[in-house]
C-alpha positions in Angstrom: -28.3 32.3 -15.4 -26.4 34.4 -12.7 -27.0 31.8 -10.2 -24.8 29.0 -12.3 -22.5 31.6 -13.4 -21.7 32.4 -9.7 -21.7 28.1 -8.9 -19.1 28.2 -12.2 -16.9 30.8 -10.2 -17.1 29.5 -6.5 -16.1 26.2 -8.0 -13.3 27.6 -9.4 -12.4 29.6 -6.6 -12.4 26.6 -5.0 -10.4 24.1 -6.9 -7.6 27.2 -7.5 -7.2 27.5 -3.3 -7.1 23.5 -2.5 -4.4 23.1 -5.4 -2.8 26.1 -3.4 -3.0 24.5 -0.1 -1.8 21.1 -1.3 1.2 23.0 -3.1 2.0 24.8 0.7 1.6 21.5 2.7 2.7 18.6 0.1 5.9 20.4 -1.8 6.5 23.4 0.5 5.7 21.8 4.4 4.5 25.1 5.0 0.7 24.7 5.2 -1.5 28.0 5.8 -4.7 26.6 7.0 -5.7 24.0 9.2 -7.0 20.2 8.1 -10.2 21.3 9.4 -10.4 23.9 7.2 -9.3 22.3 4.3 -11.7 19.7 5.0 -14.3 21.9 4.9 -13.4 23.8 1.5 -12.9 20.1 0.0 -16.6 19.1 1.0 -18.0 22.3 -0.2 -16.0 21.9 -3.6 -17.5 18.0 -3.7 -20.9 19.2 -2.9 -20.9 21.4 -6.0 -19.5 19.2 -8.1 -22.0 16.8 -7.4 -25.0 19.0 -7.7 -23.3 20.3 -10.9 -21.7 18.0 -13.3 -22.2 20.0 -16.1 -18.9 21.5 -14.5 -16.8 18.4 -14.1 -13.1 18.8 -14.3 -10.9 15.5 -14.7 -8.2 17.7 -13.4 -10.1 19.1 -10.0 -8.0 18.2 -7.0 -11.7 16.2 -5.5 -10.9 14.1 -7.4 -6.9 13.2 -5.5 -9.4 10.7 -3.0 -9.6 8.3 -6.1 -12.6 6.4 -8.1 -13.5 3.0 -6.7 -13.8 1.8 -10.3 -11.7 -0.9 -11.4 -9.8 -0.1 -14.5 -7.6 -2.0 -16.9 -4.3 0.2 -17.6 -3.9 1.7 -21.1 -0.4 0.7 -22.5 1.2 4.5 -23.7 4.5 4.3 -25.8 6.7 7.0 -24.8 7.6 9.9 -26.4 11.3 9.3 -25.6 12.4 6.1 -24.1 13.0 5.7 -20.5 16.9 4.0 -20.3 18.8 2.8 -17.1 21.6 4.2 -15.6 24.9 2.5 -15.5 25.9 1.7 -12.1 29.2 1.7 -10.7 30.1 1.0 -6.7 33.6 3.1 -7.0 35.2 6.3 -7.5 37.3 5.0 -9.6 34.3 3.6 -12.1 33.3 7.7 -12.0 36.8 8.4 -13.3 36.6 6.1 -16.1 33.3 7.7 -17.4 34.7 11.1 -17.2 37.6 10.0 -18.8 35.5 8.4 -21.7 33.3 12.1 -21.7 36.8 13.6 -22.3 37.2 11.0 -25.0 34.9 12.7 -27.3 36.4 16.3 -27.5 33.8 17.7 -24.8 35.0 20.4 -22.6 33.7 23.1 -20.0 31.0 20.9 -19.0 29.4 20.7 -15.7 27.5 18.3 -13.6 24.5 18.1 -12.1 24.3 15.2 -8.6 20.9 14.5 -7.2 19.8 11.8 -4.8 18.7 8.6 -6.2 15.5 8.1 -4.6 14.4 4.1 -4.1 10.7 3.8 -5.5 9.4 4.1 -9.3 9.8 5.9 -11.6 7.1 7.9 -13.5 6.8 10.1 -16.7 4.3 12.8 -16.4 2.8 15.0 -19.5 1.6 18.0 -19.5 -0.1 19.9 -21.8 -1.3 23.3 -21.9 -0.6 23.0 -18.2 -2.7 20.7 -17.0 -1.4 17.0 -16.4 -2.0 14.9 -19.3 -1.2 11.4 -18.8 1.6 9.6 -15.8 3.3 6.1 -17.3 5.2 3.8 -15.7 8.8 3.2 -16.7 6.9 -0.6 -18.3 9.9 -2.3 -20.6 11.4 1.2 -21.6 9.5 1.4 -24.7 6.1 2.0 -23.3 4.0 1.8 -19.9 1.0 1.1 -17.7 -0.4 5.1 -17.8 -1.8 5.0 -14.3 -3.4 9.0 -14.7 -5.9 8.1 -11.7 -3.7 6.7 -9.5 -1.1 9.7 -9.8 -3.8 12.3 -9.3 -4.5 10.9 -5.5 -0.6 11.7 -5.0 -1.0 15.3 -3.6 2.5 16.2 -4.1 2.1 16.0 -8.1 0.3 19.3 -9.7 -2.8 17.9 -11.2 -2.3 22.4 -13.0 0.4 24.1 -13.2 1.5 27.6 -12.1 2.7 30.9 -13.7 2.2 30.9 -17.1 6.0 30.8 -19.0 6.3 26.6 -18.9 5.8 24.9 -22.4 3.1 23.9 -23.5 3.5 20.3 -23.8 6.4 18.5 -22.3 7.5 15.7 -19.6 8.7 15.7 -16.4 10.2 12.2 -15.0 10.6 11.6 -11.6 10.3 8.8 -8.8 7.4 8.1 -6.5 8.1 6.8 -3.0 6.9 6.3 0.2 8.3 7.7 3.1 9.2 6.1 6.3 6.3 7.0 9.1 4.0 6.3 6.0 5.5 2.9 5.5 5.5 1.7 8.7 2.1 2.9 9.2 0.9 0.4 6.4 2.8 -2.3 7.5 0.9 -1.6 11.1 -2.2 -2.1 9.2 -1.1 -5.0 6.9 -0.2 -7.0 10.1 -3.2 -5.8 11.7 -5.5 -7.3 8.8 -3.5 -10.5 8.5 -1.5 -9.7 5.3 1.9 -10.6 4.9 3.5 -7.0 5.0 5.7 -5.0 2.5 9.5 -6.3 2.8 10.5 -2.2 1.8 8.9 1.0 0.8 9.8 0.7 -3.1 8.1 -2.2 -3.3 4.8 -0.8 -1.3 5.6 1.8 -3.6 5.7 -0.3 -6.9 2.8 -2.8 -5.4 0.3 0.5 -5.3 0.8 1.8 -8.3 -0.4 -1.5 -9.6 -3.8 -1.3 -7.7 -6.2 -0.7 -10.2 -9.0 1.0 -7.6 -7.6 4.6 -7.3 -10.1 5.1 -3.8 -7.2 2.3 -2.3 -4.0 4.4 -3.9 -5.6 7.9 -2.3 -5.2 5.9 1.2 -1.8 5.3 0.9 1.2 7.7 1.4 2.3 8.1 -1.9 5.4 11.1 -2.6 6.6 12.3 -5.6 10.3 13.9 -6.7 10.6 15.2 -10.4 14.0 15.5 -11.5 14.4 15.5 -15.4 12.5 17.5 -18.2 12.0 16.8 -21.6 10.5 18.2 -24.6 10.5 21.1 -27.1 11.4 24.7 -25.8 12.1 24.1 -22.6 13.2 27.2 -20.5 17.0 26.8 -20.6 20.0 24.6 -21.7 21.0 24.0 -18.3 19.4 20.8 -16.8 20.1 22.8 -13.3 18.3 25.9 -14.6 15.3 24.1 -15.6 15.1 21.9 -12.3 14.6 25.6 -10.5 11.8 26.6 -13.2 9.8 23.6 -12.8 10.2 24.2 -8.4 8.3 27.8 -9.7 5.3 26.1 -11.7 4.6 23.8 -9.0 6.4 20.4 -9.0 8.2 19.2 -5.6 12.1 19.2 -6.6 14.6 18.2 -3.9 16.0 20.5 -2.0 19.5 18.5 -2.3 20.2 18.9 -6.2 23.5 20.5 -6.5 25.8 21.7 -9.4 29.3 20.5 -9.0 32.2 21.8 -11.4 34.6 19.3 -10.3 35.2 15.2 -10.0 36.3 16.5 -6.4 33.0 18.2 -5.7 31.2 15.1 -7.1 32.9 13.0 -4.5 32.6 15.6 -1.5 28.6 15.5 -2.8 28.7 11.0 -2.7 30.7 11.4 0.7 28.6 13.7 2.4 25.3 11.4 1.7 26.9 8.2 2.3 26.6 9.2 6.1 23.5 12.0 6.1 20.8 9.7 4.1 20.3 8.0 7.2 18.7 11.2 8.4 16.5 11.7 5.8 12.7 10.2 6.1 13.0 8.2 3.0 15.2 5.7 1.3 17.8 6.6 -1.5 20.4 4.2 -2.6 22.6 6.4 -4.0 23.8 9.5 -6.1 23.1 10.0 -9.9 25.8 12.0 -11.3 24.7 14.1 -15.5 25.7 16.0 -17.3 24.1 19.7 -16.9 23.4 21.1 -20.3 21.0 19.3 -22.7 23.2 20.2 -25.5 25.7 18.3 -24.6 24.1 15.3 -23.3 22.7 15.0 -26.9 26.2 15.5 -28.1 27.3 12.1 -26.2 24.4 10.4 -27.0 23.1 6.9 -25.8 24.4 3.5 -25.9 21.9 0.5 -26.3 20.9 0.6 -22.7 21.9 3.5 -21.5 22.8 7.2 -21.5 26.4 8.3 -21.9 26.3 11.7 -20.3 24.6 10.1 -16.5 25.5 7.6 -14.4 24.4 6.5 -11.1 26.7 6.1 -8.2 25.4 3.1 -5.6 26.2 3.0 -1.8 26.5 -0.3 -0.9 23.8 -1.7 1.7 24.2 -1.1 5.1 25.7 -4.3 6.8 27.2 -5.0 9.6 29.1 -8.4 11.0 28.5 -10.0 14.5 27.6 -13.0 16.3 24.7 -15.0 16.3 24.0 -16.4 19.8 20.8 -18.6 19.5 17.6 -18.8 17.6 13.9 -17.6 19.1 10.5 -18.9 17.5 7.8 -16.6 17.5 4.3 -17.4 17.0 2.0 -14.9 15.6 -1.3 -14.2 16.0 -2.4 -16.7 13.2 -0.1 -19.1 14.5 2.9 -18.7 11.8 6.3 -19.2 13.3 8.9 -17.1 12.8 12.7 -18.0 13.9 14.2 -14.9 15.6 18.6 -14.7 15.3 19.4 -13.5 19.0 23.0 -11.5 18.2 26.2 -9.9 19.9 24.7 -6.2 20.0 26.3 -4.1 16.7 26.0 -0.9 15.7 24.0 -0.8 12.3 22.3 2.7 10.5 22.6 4.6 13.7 20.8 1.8 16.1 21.6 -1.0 18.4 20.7 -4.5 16.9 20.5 -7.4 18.8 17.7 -9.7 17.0 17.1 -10.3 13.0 14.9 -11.8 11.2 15.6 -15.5 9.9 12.5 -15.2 8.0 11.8 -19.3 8.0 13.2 -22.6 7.8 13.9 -22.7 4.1 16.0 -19.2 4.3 18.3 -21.0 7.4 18.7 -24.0 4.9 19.3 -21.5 2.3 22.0 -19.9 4.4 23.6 -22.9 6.3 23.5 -20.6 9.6 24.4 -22.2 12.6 24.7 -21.3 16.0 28.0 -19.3 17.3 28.3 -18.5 13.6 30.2 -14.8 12.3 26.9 -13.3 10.6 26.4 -10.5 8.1 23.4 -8.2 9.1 21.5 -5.7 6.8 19.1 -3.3 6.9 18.9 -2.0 3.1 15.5 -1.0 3.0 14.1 -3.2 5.4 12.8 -1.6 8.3 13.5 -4.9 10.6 17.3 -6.6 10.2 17.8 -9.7 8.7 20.6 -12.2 8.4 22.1 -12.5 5.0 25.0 -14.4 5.3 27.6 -16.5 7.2 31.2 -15.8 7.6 32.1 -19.6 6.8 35.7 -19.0 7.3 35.4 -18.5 10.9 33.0 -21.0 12.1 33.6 -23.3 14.9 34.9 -26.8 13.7 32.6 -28.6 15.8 29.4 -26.2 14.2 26.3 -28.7 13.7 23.1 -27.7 11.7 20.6 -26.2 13.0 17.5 -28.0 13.6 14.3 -26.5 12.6 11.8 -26.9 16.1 8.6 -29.6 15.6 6.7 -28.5 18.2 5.2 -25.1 19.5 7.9 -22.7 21.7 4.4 -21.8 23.7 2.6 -25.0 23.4 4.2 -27.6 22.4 1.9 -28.7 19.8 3.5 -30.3 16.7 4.0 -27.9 14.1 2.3 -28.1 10.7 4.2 -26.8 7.2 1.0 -26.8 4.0 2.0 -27.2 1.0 3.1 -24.2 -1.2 3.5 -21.9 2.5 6.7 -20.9 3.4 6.1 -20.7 7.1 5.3 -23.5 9.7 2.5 -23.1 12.1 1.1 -23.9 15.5 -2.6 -25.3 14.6 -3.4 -25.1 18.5 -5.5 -21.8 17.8 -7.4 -22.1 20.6 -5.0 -23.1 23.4 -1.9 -21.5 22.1 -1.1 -18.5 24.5 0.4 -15.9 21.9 -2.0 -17.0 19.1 -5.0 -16.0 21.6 -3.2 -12.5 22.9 -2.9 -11.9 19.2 -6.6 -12.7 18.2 -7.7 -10.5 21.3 -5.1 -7.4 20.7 -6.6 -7.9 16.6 -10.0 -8.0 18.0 -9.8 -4.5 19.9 -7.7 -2.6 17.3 -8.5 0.6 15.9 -9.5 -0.5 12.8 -12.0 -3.5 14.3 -13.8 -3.5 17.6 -11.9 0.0 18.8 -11.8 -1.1 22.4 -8.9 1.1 24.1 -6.9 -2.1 25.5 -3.1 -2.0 25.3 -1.1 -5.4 24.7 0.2 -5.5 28.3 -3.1 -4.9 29.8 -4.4 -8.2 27.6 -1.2 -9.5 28.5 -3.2 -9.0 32.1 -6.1 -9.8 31.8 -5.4 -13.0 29.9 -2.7 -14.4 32.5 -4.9 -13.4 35.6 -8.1 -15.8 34.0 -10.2 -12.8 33.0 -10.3 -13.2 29.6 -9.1 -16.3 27.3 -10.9 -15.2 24.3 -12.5 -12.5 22.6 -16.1 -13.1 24.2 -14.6 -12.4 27.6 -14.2 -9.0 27.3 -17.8 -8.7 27.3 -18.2 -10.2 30.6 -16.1 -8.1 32.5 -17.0 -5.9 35.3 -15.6 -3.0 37.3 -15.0 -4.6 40.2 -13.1 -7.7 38.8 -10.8 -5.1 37.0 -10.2 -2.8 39.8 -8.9 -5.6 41.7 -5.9 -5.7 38.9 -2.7 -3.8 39.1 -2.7 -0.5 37.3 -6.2 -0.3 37.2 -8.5 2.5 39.5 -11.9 3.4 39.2 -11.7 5.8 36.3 -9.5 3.4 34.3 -12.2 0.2 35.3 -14.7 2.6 34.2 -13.2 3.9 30.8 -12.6 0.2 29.8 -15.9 -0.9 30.6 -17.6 2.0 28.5 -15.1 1.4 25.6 -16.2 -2.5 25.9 -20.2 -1.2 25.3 -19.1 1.3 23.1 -18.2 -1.4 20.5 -21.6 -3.0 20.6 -22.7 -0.6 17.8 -19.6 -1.3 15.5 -21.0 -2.2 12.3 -21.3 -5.6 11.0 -18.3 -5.8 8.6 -15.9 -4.3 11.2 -17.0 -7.1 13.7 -16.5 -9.7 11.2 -13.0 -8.4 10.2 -12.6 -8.2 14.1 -13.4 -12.0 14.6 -9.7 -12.8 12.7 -10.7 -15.4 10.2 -7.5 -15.9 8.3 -7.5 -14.4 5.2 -10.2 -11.9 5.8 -9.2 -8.9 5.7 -11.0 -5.3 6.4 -11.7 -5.2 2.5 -12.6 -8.6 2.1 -14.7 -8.4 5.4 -16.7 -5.4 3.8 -17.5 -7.5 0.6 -18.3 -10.7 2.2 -20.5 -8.6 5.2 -22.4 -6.6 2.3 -23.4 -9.9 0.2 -24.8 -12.0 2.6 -25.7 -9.3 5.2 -25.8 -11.2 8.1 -23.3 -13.9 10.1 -25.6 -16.0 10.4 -26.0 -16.6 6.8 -22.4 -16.8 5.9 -22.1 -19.7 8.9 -24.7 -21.4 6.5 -22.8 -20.6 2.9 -20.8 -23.5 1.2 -17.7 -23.5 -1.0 -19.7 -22.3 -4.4 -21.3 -19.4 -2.3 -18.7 -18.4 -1.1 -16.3 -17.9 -4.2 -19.3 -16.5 -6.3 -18.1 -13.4 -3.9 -16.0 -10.9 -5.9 -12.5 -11.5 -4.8 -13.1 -14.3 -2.7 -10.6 -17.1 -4.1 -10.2 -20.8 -3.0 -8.2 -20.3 0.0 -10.3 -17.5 1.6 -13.7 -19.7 0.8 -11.5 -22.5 2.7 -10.9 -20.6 5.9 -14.3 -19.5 6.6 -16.1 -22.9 5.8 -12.8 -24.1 8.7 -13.9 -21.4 11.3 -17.3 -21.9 10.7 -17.1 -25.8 11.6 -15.0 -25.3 15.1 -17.3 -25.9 17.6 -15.4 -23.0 19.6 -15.9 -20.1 17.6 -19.6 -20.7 16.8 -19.6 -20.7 20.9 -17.4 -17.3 20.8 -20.0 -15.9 18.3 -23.2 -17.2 20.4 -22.2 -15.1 23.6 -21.4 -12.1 21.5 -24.7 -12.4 19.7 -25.9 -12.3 23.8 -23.9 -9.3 24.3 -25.1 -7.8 21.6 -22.9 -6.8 18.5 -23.7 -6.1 15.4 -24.1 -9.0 13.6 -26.3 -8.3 10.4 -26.3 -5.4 8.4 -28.6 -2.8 9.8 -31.7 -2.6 7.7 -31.2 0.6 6.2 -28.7 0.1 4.3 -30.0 -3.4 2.6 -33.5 -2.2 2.3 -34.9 -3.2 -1.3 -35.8 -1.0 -3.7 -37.6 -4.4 -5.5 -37.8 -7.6 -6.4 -37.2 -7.1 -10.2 -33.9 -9.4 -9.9 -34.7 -11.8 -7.6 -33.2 -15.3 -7.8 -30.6 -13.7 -10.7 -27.1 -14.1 -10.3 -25.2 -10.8 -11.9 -21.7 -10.4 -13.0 -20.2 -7.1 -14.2 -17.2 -6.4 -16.1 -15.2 -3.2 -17.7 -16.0 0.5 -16.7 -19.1 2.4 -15.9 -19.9 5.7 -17.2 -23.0 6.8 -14.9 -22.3 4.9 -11.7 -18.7 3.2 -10.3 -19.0 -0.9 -10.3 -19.6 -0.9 -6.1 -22.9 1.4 -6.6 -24.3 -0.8 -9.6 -23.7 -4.3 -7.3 -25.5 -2.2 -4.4 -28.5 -1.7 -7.1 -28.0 -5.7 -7.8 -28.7 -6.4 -4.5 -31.4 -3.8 -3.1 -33.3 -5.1 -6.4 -33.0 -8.4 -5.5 -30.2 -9.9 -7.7 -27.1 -11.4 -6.6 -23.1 -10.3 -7.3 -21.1 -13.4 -8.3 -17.3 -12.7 -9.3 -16.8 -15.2 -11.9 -18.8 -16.8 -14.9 -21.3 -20.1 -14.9 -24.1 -21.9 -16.1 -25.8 -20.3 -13.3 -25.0 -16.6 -14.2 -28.0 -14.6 -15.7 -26.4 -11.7 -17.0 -23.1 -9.8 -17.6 -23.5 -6.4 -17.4 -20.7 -5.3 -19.7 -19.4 -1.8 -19.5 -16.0 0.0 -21.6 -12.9 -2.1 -21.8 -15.1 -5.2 -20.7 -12.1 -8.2 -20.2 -12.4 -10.5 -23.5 -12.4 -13.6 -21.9 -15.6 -12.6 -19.8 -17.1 -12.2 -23.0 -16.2 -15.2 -25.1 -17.2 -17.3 -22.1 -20.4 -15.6 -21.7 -21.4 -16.2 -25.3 -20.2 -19.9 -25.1 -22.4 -20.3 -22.5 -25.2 -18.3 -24.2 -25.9 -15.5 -21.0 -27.3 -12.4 -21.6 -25.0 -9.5 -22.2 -26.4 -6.5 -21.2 -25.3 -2.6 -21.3 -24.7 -0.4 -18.4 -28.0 1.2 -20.0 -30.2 -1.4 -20.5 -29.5 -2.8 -16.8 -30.8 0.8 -15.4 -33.7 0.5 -17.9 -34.6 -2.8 -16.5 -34.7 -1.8 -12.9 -36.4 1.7 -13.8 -33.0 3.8 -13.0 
């Protein structure tokens, strides 16, 4: 008995310091202990909980790394209803609502101005101290309560400190991503092929969706709270209680300030207009209330909106220049992108002298023409883009611009397909950029791991070393030390980086290969269900889209790689090289045969095991994952919240429905 009464405290003593640490590093910047050491009180706390579930905590900050469960969203109505702000672009608009505020007999108020962060906004409840449930803002009237995607956001007190906060209330506030995260995942998104996020509220609002907490945790999530409501809260003062909430825990900005006066509101919107470009995330403007709750209650709410807050907007950062000519780039997978080459002009802080034209639609779109007076912007884009034409001034002889046929690198008639935005090069194989890109994807971090820089494939490539991936593995030392920049140690750490990625595993190598659409995650689905390369050269359409996740158009661009002669060469002398091009045998070793031949589809949420580990059963028993429902499936394995339609179309077709129970039962689990 002492032994789990000592586990029961060392587990506690261990969830109370991480939630300490994560309060010093995530809210306060001021961490104590180093990441290794915090690493190593985090395993010891998940080694515990595993051995002792009897001690589970939904609340326990193991669990911030997410659940690689799928689950459907529970729709929460809230407690009070979440309303806009009005908006106004003028000082003058902030008159009027004071004005209207003075209208209604109110007098020795105060405000409260805080920044208004650009992300989403969140209602958190707590009760007893311990976070309850986190909704999105939804329609107003109720939300999308996305609990275990919040508790991966380390910022956001999963328990609270002290012991004087009530004990149930709300807390609203906005989650964002900051900048060096964003552009981080936008490195990535390129990196894998997806098209990547036009501005950090919109990675923001895209995560939140994700219903696979494991992918939220990998993302850098940050969380400001900024409004409580409920029953006895500490004070009156909006202000007041802002300060108590910083004490039990929550990360409140730093740049909240009371103001007495319209004048110190507009010193507050002047001094940000210019100082947000310092800061490492995106706000688009002030919000301006009312500070006692008293009084807001007092003024009330109009249909939309509350009359004691409104939100003051700084326009979006533009500037106006010339736009000299128009560049096509062409990307790794061949997409064209036209390129606005511009007098240089001052915008947020930074030179700019090229902008994104995005594609031949948006030039359409703006009528842009050469020698044109453009308007620039940066908003929350991290690259420029043209967003208008100064009409007025344009050259009389202007003529329209004419969207390039044929390849900038190539020449090699372009192709548009239907439904795509873009126009590509199809000359994968002889296109210069196209196979740079392929080769600087193929050694990346996240793939093969080969330490190449872009200008040393830039090289390689133009001195007839290497024109494709497979190249790389015939390199020696003494053709590289014959190259500028290189000596003997440099030949040397290339070559043992090149044999190093021999033993990268077999879904890295596939993702490393490039196949459009195929992503990392994709990569690891379609490497663990067919196990081998060989095998998915061999798989047709229906194989392919029985994959979980794997739609039409990813099914469509393997069966096309698979059928050009070039890359089944490519693949053949890295096969001779000798990557990894099956799944080692450990980790697809059978546990038996009970489910050969049956084709398995699960649905809902698992209490015992998450839906990955029961398709890894599936298949070391023999059976087969598919992701959607035929005459061929053999069983649903339906778990909690298991989607209706799955069902009806299961009984229609008279397959087996069977509990998370009965499957384990059946393969003697």
């Amino acid at each position: 008995m002492d032994l789990f009464s000592n586990t029961e405290h060392r587990i506690k003593q261990l969830r109370k310091a991480l939630n300490e640490h994560n309060y010093k590093y995530y809210v306060l910047n001021k961490p104590s202990i180093s990441d290794f050491e915090y690493d190593q009180l985090m395993q010891e706390l998940i080694n515990l909980e595993s051995a002792h579930p009897e001690y589970a905590d939904p609340n326990s900050p193991s669990l911030r790394i997410g659940d690689d469960r799928t689950r459907e969203f529970e729709q929460v109505v809230h407690k009070y209803p979440v309303l806009s702000l009005s908006n106004t672009y003028s000082k003058e608009e902030i008159i009027e609502f004071e004005n209207r505020i003075k209208k209604t007999g109110l007098s020795n108020y105060e405000y409260v101005c805080e920044l208004k962060y650009d992300g989403a906004s969140i209602s958190l409840t707590y009760e007893n101290g311990k976070l309850l449930q986190a909704v999105t803002r939804g329609d107003g009237v109720s939300g999308d309560n996305i609990i275990a995607n919040v508790k991966t956001i380390k910022s956001i007190p999963l328990e609270l400190t002290g012991e004087d906060y009530p004990l149930l209330f709300e807390i609203r506030g906005e989650i964002f991503i900051p900048h060096a995260g964003f552009e981080q995942m936008n490195r990535e998104r390129e990196e894998t092929g997806e098209v990547p996020f036009a501005n950090p509220r919109n990675a923001a609002s895209g995560t939140l969706k994700i219903q696979n907490s494991s992918l939220v945790a990998k993302r850098k999530l940050d969380c400001f709270l900024y409004y409580l409501l409920g029953q006895n809260l500490p004070s009156d003062s909006h202000y007041e209680n802002l300060k108590k909430a910083k004490e039990w825990g929550f990360k409140i900005s730093e740049h909240v300030k009371k103001c007495i006066t319209l004048d110190d509101v507009f010193k507050f919107i002047d001094y940000w207009e210019d100082s947000r470009k310092t800061l490492p995330y995106d706000i688009d403007g002030i919000v301006i209330k009312i500070d006692s709750y008293e009084q807001q209650n007092s003024l009330g709410f109009t249909a939309k909106s509350p009359r004691w807050a409104i939100a003051f907007k700084y326009k979006a950062e533009q500037a106006v220049t010339r736009l000299l000519s128009i560049d096509y780039q062409v990307g790794r997978t061949g997409a064209i992108t036209p390129v606005a080459n511009l007098e240089p002009v001052i915008l947020a802080g930074t030179t700019v002298k090229r902008a994104s034209l995005h594609n031949a639609d948006q030039i359409i779109l703006l009528d842009v023409r050469i020698n044109d007076i453009v308007y620039i912007e940066k908003g929350g884009e991290i690259i420029p883009k043209v967003v208008g034409v100064e009409k007025s001034k344009r050259d009389a002889g202007s003529k329209t611009v004419k969207y390039i046929e044929y390849c900038p690198e190539c020449g090699t008639k372009l192709v548009r397909k239907e439904g795509e935005a873009k126009h590509y090069c199809p000359n994968e194989d002889g296109c210069p950029p196209q196979i740079k890109g392929k080769i600087e994807h193929f050694v990346s971090r996240r793939a093969m791991d080969i330490g190449l820089a872009e200008a040393t494939i830039s090289q390689l490539y133009e001195s007839g070393l290497v024109k494709n991936i497979a190249d790389l593995y015939s390199l020696t030392k003494d053709q590289l030390i014959n190259l500028e920049r290189f000596a003997d140690k440099s030949a040397e750490n290339l070559i043992a980086s090149i044999n190093d990625s021999k033993d990268v595993p077999f879904d890295r190598v596939l993702y490393a290969l490039g196949i459009r659409y195929a992503g990392e995650t994709v990569a690891k689905k379609i490497a663990t269900h067919f196990g081998s390369l060989y095998k998915l050269a061999e798989a047709n359409f229906n194989d392919l889209i029985d994959v979980e996740e794997i739609g039409d158009k990813i099914a469509e661009s393997i069966i096309y790689y698979f059928n050009n002669e070039k890359n089944i060469t490519i693949i053949k002398r890295l096969k001779e090289a000798g990557l990894q091009l099956n799944i080692k045998k450990e980790s697809t070793e059978r546990l038996s045969d009970i489910l050969e031949g049956k084709s398995i589809i699960i649905s809902g949420v698992f209490r015992k095991y998450s839906r990955d580990e029961i398709k890894k059963l599936i298949e070391k028993n023999g059976g087969k994952n598919v992701s959607s429902i035929s005459a061929r499936t053999d069983f649903l394995i339906a778990g909690e919240k298991t989607g209706p339609s799955k069902l009806e179309k299961a009984q229609k077709l008279n397959i087996k429905i069977i509990s998370e129970d009965e499957f384990l039962d059946m393969i003697n689990v």
